[in-house]
C-alpha positions in Angstrom: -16.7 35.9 -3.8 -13.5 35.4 -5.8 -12.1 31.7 -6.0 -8.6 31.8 -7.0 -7.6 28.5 -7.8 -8.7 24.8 -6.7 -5.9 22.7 -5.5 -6.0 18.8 -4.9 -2.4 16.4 -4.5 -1.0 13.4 -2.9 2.8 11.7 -2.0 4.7 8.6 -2.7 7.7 8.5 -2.5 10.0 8.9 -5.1 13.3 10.4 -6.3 15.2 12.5 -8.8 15.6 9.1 -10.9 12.1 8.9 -10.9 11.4 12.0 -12.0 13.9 11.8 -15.5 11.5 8.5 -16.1 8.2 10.7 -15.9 9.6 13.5 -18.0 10.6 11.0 -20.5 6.7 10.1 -20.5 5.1 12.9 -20.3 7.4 14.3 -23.4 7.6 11.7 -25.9 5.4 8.8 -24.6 8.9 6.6 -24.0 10.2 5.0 -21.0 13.7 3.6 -20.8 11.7 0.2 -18.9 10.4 -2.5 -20.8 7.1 -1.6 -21.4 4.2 -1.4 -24.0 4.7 1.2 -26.2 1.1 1.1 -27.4 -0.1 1.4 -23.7 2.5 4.5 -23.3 1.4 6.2 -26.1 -2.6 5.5 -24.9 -1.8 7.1 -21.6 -0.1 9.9 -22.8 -3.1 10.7 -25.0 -5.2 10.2 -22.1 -3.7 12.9 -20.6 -4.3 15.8 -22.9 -0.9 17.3 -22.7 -0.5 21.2 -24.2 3.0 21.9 -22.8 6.1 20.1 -20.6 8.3 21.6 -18.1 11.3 20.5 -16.5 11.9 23.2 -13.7 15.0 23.2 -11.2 14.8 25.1 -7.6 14.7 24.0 -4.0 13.0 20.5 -5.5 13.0 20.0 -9.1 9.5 19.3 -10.6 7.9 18.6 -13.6 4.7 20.9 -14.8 2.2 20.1 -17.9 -0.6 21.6 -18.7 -3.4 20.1 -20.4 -6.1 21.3 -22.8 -8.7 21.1 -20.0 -6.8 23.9 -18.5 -6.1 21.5 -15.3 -1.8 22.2 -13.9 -0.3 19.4 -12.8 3.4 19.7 -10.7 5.2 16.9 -10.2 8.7 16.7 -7.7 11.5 14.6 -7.8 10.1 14.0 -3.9 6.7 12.5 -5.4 4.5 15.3 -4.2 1.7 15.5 -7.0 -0.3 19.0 -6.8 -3.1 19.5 -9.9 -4.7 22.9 -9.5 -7.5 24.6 -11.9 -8.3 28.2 -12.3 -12.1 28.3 -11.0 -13.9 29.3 -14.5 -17.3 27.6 -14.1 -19.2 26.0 -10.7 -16.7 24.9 -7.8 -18.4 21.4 -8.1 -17.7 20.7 -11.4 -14.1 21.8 -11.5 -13.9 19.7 -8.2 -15.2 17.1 -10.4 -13.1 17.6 -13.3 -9.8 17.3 -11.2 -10.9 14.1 -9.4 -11.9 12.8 -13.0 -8.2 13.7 -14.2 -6.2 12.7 -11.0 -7.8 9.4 -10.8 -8.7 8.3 -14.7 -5.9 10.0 -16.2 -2.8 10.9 -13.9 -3.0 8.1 -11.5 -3.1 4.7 -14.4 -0.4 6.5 -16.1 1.9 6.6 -13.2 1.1 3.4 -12.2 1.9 1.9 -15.3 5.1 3.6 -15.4 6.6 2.2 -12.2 4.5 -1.2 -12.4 8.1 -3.3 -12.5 9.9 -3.9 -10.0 9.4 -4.3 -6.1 5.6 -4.1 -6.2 3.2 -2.3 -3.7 1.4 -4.9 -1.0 -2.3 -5.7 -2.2 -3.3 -4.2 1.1 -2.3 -0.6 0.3 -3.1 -0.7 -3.5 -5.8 1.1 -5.1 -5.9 3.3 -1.9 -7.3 6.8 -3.0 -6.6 9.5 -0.5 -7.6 12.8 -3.0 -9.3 14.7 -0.1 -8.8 17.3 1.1 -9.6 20.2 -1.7 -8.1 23.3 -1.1 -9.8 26.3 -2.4 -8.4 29.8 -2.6 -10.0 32.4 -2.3 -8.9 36.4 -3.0 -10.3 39.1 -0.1 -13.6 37.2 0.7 -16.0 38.2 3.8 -16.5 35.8 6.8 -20.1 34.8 6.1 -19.3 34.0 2.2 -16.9 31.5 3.3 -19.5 30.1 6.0 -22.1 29.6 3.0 -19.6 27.7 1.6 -19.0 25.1 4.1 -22.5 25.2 4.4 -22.7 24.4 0.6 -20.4 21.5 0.8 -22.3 20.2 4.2 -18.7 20.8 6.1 -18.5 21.3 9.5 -15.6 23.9 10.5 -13.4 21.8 12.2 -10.7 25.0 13.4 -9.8 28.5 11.5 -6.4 30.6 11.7 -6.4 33.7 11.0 -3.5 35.4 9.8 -2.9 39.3 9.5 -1.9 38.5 5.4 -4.2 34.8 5.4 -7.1 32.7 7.1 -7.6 29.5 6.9 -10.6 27.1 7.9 -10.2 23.4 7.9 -14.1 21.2 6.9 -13.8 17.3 6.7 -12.8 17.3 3.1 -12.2 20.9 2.6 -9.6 23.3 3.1 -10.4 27.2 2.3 -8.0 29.9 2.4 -8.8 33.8 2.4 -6.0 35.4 0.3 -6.0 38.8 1.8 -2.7 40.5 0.5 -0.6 37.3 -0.4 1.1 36.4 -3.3 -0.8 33.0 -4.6 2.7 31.1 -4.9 3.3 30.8 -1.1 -0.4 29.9 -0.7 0.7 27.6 -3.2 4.0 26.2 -1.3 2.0 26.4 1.7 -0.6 23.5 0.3 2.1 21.2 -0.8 3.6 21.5 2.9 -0.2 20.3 4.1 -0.7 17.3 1.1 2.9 16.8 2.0 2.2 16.2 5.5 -1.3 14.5 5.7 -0.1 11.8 2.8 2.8 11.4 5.1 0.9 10.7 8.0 -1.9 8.6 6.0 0.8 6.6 4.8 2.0 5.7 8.2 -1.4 5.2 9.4 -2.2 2.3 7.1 0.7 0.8 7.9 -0.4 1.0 11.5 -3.8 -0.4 10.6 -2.2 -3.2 8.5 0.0 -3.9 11.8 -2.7 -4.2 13.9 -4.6 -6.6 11.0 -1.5 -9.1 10.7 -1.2 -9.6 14.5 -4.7 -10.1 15.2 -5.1 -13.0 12.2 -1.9 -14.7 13.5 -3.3 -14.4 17.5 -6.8 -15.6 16.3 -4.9 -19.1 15.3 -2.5 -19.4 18.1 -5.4 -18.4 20.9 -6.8 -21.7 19.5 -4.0 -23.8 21.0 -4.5 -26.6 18.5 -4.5 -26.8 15.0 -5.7 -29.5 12.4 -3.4 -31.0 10.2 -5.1 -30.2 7.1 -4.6 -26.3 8.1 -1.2 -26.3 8.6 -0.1 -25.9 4.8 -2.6 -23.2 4.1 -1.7 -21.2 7.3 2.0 -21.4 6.8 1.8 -19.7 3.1 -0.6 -17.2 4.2 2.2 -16.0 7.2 4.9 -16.1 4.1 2.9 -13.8 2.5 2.9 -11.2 5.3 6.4 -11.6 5.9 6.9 -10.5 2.4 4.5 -7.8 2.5 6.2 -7.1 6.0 9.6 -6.5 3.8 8.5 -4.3 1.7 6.0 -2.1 3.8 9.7 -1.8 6.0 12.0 -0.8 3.2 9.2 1.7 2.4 9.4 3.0 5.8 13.4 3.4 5.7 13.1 5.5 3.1 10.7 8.0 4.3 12.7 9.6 7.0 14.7 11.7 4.1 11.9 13.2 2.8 10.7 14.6 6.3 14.4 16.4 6.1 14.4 18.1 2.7 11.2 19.8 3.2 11.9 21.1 6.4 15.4 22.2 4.9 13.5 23.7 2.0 10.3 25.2 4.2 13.2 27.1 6.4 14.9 28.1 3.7 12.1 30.2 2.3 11.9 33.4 3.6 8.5 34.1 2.0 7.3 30.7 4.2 7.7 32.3 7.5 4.3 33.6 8.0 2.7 30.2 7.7 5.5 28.7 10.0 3.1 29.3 12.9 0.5 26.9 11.1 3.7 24.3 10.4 5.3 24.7 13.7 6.3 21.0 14.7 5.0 19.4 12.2 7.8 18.2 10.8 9.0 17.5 14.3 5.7 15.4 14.9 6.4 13.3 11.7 9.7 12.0 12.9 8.6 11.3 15.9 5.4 9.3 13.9 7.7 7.5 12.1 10.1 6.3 14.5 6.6 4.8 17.1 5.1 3.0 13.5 8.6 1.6 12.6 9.7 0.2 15.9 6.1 -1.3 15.8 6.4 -2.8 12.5 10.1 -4.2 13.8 7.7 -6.0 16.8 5.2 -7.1 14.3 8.0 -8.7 11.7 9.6 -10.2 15.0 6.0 -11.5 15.5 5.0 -13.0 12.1 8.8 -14.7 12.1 8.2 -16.6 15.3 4.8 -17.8 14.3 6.3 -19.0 10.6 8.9 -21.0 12.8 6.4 -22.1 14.7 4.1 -23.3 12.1 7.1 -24.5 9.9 8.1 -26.9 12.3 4.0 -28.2 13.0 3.8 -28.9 9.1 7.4 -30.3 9.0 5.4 -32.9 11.8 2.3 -33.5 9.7 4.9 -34.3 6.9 6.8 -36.8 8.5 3.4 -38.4 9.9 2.0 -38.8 6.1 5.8 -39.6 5.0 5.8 -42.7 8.2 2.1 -43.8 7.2 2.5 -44.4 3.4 6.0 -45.9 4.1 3.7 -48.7 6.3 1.7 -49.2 3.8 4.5 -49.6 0.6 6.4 -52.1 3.5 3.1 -53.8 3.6 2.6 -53.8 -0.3 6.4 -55.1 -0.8 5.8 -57.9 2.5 2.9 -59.1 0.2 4.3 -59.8 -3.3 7.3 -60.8 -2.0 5.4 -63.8 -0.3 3.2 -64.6 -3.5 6.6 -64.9 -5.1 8.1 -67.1 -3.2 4.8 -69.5 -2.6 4.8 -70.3 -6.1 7.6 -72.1 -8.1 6.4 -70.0 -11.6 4.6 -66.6 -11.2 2.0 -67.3 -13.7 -0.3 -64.5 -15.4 -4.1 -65.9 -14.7 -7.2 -63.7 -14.0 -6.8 -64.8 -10.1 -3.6 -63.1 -10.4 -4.6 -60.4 -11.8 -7.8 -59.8 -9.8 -5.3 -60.6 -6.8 -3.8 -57.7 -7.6 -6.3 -55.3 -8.1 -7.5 -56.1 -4.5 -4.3 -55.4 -3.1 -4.1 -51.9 -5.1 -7.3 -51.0 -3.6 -6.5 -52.0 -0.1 -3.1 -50.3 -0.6 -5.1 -47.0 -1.6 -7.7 -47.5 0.5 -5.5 -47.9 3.6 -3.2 -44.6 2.1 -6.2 -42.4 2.0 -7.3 -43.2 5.6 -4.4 -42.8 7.3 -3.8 -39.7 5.5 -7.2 -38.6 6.1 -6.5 -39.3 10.1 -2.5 -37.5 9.1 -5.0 -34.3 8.5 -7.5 -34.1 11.1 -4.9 -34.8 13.7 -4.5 -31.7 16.0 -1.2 -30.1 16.8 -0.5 -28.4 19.8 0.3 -24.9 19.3 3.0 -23.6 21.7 4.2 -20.5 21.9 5.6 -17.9 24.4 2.5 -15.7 25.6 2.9 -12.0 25.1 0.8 -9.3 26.7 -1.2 -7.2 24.5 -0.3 -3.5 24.3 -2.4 -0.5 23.3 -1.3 -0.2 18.8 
């Protein structure tokens, strides 16, 4: 059994811009951004570079090539493909691109674009390496089955092709190269990575939907809430309003990319065989994208009504602490100005100043009950009710 070449990648989007900042790295450890040139230079080293390319075509991408012998592509589209010529066990050159993509590649990319709008906690440090796709050249039937068996992978479907096959495991792709050229295998893979980034993408962002609602619902099912709460509660809902912002721009931006490849997929007559493998895929994706972003414009619509909801309950518990301590300064003022106008002289004595001190403590005192009473008062919660919906 002949293994060709082992492919692994992902997608974020990016652009052409992008992609003249990661050159700029990857050849002379710069950046045009503000950053630590120590830390650049570190990460470049980390990366064992042998040779930079700056290719143009259909997509313009970037290749290097490191002393490990791993190939990594990047596009101006932020597909990432790394790929290794099998020269020892498939395990351990499984375990050598993993290593790279996620100790080497990923912290160097990261640190690259770390300014500016940043990613939401709840999508960061999200690793999605799987599947591997493994080429191989004219192998038999039952060689590939011992090699799902190998990697305990159940064969979830298989295609065969008069020129390829392919069989789909949990985390593994394999596919026979009977009489193709390698490159459209290759162009073929980065359609798939392409496609199941896209779709995981959009899939956490469905997730985190469904996450959002349910922690807002959980509060306003309770019908009452304590003052002390409120505060808490209302920064929390800011914070997924801002992660709500930038999780939508993110979306905007990703019906472009479904475009280009499609354009470039059909424009590649050499990508027709597999078109039978891609058929509605892109199709599919649109239509993905357009369900997940008019769910994500109900679930902004969502956490906005419950920050004016809970705006206004804390604006309440605010002008109740505001009303109690003004009773108590009134009090405070009602008090001295009668010991001033009792006495001819105010005189300074120890009764007046132990006078004092009581009325400080029973002017503290009397603040930190009624605010304590401010906090554990409840507030209605009402808002309109809205019937749940299958997410």
């Amino acid at each position: 059994m002949q293994i060709e070449k082992i492919f692994v990648g992902g997608w974020f989007q990016r652009t052409t811009l992008h992609l003249s900042e990661i050159y700029d790295f990857l050849k002379e450890a710069d950046s045009p951004l503000a950053l630590k040139k120590k830390k650049l230079v570190a990460l470049h080293d980390n990366l064992l570079i042998n040779e930079v390319e700056f290719n143009v075509g259909d997509l313009e991408y970037v290749k290097i090539t490191s002393s490990t012998n791993i190939e990594v592509k990047i596009f101006e589209d932020g597909l990432i493909l790394l790929s290794k010529g099998n020269e020892k066990e498939i395990k351990k050159d499984i375990e050598a691109l993993t290593h790279y993509y996620e100790k080497k590649l990923s912290p160097a990319i990261s640190y690259i674009f770390s300014l500016g709008a940043p990613i939401p906690k709840e999508l960061a440090n999200i690793k999605t390496i799987y599947p591997y796709f493994l080429v191989l050249k004219n192998s038999q039937e039952d060689n590939i089955q011992k090699l799902l068996d190998e990697f305990q992978q159940e064969k979830h479907f298989e295609i065969k092709e008069e020129t390829f096959e392919i069989y789909r495991g949990d985390k593994l792709y394999i596919i026979n190269n009977i009489s193709e050229q390698i490159i459209d295998i290759e162009k073929f893979i980065q359609e798939q990575i392409f496609m199941r980034e896209f779709k995981g993408q959009l899939h956490r962002y469905l997730n985190l939907h469904r996450i959002i609602w349910e922690r807002i619902a959980e509060v306003k099912e309770r019908g009452e809430i304590k003052g002390s709460e409120v505060g808490a509660l209302n920064a929390k809902i800011e914070s997924y309003a801002k992660t709500i912002n930038l999780i939508e721009a993110r979306m905007n931006q990703m019906g472009a990319y479904i475009s280009t490849r499609e354009s470039v997929l059909k424009k590649a007559p050499a990508m027709e065989k597999f078109l039978d493998v891609l058929q509605f895929k892109h199709e599919t994706l649109s239509d993905t994208l357009s369900y997940v972003k008019d769910i994500w414009k109900m679930t902004k619509n969502y956490v906005d009504s419950a920050l004016n909801l809970f705006s206004s309950i804390q604006a309440k518990s605010t002008n109740s602490s505001v009303k109690n301590l003004t009773i108590i300064t009134s009090m405070g003022v009602g008090a001295t100005l009668i010991g001033l106008f009792s006495k001819k002289i105010p005189q300074f004595t120890l009764f007046g100043v132990g006078y004092f001190v009581v009325l400080a403590l029973i002017g503290y005192s009397a603040n930190k009950i009624m605010n304590t009473i401010a906090m554990r008062k409840l507030y209605k919660i009402r808002d309109v009710e809205v019937a749940k919906d299958i997410k």
